[in-house]
DRENTORRO-796220 format. One record per residue: y, x, z of N, C-alpha, C in turn; residue in one letter. Coordinates in steps of 0.001 Angstrom, whole numbers. Each point is the difference from the previous one (the first is absolute). Example, Ala and Ser with C-alpha at 12.3 -4.5 7.8 and 13.67 -1.06 7.14 Angstrom:
residues 2
      ny      nx      nz     cay     cax     caz      cy      cx      cz resn
   -5690   13190    7800    1190    -890       0    1200     900       0    A
    1050    -350    -720    1190     820      60    1090    -770     730    S
//
This chain:
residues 175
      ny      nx      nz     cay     cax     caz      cy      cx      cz resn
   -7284  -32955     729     327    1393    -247      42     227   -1509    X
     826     763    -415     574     -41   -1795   -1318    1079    -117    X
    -494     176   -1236    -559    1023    -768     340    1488      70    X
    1504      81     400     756    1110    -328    -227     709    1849    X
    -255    -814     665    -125     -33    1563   -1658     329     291    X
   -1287    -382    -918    -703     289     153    -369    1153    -433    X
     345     342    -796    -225    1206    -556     866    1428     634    X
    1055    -571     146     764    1163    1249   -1269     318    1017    X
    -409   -1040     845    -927     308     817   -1422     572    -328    X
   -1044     -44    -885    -421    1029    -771     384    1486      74    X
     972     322     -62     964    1420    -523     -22     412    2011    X
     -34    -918     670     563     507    1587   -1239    1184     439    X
   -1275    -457     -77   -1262    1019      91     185    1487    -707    X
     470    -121    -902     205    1293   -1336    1343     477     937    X
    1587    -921     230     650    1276     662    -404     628    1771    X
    -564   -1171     458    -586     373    1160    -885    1513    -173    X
    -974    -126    -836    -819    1055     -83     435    1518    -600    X
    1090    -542   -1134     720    1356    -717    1003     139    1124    X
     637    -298     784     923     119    1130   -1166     972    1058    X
   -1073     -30     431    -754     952    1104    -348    1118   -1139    X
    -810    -539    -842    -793     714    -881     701    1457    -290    X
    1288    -572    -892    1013    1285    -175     478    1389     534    X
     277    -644    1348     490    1030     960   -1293    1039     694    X
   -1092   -1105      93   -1281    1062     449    -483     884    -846    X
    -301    -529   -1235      48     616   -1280     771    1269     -23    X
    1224     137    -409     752    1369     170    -183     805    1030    X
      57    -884    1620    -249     948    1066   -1288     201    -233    X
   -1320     190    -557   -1180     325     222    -284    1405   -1023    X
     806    -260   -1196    -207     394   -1327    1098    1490     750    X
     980    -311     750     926    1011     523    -660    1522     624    X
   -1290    -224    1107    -933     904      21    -876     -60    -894    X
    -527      23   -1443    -638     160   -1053    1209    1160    -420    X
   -1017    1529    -161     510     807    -819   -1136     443   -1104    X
     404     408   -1399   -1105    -269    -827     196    1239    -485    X
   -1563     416     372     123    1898     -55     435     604   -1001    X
      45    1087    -566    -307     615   -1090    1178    -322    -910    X
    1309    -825      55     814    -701    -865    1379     -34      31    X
      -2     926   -1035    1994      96      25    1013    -520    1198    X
     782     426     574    1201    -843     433     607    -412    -646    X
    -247   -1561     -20    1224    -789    -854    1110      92     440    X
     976    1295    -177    1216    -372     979    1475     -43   -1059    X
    -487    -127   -1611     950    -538    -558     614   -1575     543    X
   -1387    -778     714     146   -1365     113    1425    -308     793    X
     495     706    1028    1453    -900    1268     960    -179   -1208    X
     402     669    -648     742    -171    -636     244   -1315   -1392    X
   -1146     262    -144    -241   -1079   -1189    -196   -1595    1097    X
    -916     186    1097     -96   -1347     573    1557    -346     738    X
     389     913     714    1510    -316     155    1140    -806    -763    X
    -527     592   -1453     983    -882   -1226    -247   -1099     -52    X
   -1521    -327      90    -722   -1292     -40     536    -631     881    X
     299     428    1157     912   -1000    1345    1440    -164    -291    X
     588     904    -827    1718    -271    -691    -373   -1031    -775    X
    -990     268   -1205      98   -1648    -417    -368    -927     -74    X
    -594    -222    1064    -675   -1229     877    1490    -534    1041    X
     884    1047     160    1302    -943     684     614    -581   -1190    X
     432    1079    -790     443    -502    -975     372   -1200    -745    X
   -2124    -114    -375    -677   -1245    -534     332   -1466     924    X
     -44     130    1430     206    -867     938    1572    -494     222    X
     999     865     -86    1135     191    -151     702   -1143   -1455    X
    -968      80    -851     844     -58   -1362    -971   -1463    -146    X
   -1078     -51     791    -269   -1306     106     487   -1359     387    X
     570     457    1312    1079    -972     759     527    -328   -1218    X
     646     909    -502    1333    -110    -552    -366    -915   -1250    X
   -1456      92    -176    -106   -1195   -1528    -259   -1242     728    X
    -930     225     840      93   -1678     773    1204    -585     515    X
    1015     657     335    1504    -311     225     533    -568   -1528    X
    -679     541    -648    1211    -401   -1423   -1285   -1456    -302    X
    -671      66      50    -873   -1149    -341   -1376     205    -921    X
     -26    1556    -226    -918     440   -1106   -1548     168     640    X
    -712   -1000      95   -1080    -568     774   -1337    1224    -928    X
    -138     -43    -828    -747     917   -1023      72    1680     317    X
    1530      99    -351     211    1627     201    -160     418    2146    X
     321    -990     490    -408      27    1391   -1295     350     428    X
    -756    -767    -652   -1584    -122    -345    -714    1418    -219    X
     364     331    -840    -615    1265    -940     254    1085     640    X
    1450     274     866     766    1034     968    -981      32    1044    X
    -410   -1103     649    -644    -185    1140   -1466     811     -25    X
    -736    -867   -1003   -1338     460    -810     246    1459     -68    X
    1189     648    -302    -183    1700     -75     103     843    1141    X
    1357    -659     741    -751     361    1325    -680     134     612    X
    -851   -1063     152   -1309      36     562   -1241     896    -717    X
     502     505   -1175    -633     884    -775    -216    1185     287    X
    1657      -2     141     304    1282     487    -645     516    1427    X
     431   -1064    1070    -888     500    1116    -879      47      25    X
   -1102    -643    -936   -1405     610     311    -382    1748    -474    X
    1063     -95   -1267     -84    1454    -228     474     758     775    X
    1114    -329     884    -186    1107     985    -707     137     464    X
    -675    -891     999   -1231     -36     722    -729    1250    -304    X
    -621    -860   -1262   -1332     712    -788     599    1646     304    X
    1549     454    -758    -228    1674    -199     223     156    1568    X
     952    -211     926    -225    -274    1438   -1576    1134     493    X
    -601   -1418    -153   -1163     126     568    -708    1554    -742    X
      67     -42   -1526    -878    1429    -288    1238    1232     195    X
     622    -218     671     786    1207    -232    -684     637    1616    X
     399   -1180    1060    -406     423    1334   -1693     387    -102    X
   -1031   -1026    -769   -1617     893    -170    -102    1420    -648    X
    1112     357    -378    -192    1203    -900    1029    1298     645    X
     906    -474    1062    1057     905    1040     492      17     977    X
       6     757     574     360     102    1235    1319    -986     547    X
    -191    -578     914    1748    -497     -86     630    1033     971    X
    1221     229    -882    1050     660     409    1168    -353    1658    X
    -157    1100     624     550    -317    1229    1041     -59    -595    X
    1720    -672    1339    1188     171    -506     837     935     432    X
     586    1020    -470     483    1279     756    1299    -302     495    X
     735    -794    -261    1309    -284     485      36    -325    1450    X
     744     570    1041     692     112    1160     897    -784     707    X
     325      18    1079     853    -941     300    -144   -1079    -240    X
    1556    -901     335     226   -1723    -363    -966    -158   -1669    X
     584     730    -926    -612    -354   -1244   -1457   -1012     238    X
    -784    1424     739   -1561    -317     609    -299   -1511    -201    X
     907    -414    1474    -217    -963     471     607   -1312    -747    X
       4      81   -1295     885    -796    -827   -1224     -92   -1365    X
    -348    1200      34   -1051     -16    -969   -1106    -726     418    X
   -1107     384    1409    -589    -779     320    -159   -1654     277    X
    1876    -443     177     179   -1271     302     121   -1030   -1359    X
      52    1159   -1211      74    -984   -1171   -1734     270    -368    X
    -715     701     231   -1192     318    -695    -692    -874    1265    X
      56    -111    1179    -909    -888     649     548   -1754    -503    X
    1000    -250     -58     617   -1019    -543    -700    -463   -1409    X
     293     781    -881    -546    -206   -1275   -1561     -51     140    X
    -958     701     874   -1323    -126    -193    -487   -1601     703    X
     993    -386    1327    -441    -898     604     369   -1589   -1059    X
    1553     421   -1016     134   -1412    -846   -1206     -13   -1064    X
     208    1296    -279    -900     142   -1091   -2111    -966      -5    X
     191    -165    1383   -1547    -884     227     617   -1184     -25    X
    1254    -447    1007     252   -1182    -120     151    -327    -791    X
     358     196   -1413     913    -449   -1431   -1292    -572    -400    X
   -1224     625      54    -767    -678    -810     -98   -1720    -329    X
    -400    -567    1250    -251    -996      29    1459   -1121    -150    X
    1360     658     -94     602    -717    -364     277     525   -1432    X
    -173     634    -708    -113      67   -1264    -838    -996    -828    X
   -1419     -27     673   -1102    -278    -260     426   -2130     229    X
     649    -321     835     415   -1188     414     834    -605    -889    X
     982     874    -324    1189    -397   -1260    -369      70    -820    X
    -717     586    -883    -544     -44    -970    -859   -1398     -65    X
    -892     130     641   -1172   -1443    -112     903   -1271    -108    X
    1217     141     865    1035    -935    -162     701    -162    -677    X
     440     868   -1460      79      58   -1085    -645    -916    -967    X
   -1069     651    -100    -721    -230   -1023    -860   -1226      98    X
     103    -303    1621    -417   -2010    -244    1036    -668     239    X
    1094     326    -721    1136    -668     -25     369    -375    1371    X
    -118     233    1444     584    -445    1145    1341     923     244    X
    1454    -308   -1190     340     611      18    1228     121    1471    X
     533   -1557     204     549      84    1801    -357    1052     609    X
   -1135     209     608   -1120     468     903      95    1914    -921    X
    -214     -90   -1142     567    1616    -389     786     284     276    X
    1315    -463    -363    1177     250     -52     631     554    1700    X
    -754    -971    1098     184     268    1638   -1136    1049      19    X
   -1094     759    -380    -237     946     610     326    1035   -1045    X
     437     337   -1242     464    1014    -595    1404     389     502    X
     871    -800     940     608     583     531      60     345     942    X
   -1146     199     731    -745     809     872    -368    1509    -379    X
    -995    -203   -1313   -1096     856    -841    1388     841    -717    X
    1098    -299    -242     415     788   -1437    1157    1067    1560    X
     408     -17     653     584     835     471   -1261    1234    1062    X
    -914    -774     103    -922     844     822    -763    1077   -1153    X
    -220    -526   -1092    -849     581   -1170    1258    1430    -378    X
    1149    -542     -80    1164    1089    -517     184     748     579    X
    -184    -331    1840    -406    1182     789    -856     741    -154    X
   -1137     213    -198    -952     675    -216     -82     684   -1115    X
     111    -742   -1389     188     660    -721    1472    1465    -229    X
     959    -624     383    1053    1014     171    -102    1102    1327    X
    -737    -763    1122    -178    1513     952   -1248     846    -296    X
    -893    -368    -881    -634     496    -452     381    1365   -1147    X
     952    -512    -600     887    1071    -530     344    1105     583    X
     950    -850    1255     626     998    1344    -931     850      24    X
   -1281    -321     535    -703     572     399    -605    1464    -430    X
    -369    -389   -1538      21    1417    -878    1006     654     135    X
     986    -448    -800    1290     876     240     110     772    1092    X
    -495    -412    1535     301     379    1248   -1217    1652      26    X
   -1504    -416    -282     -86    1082     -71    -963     649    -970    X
     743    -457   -1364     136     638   -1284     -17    1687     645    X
    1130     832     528     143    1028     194    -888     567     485    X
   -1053    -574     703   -1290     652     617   -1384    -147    -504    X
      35    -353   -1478   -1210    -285    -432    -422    1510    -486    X
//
């Protein structure tokens, strides 16, 4: 077994655990309301952007690993993943600090809104651990083995991040 193979395996405990850890985490922190303390409700908007350029970033990544730019690929990636934790993070204090907003829209719309927002919440757990997978596969050089699950990870991640957008946008009007 190469060095680069042992050490991948090392990293499997850490995404195993940030893969459960994560999702319970937010859902627990989701009933945590913290008395006495402003509504952060400048946050949808600003974390929303954070999900435009997290496609963006993912978007314009391909496009350097397509041209061969292994570095600027690198660094795109690294911000992404930046980026989503910052959503997370305002995510998470926006919902401890407000109410979440029902969606007032009617009809088909409704049922279009709910199907991208249950969609996006259900990729949004799965992505972790293939984020969390490509990456480790990155960075111990197993790059074969990246390359077959980031093209898994990079169209599921763009989902989320872009219906996550949808999603504000959808009911932006009812905040």
């Amino acid at each position: 077994m190469s060095t680069d193979k042992t050490v991948a395996k090392k990293y499997n405990k850490w995404i195993v655990f940030l893969s459960i850890a994560i999702p319970l985490v937010v859902a627990a922190l989701f009933g945590i309301k913290i008395p006495n303390v402003e509504p952060l409700t400048f946050l949808p908007p600003i974390y929303a952007s954070v999900n435009a350029l997290t496609a963006l970033l993912l978007i314009i990544a391909v496009i350097a690993i397509k041209n061969g730019n292994r570095k600027r690929h690198e660094l795109l990636m690294k911000t992404a993943i930046g980026c989503s934790i910052a959503f997370l993070a305002m995510y998470v204090a926006y919902h401890m600090t407000s109410n979440s907003t029902p969606f007032g829209g009617e009809g088909t719309i409704k049922y279009v809104y709910y199907f991208i927002l249950i969609t996006h919440i259900i990729l949004s757990i799965v992505i972790i651990p293939f984020v969390l997978i490509t990456y480790v596969r990155a960075i111990t050089n197993d790059i074969d083995r990246h390359k077959k699950i980031a093209k898994i990870t990079f169209p599921l991640w763009l989902y989320v991040a872009v219906s996550g957008v949808i999603v504000y946008l959808m009911i932006s009007p009812y905040y």
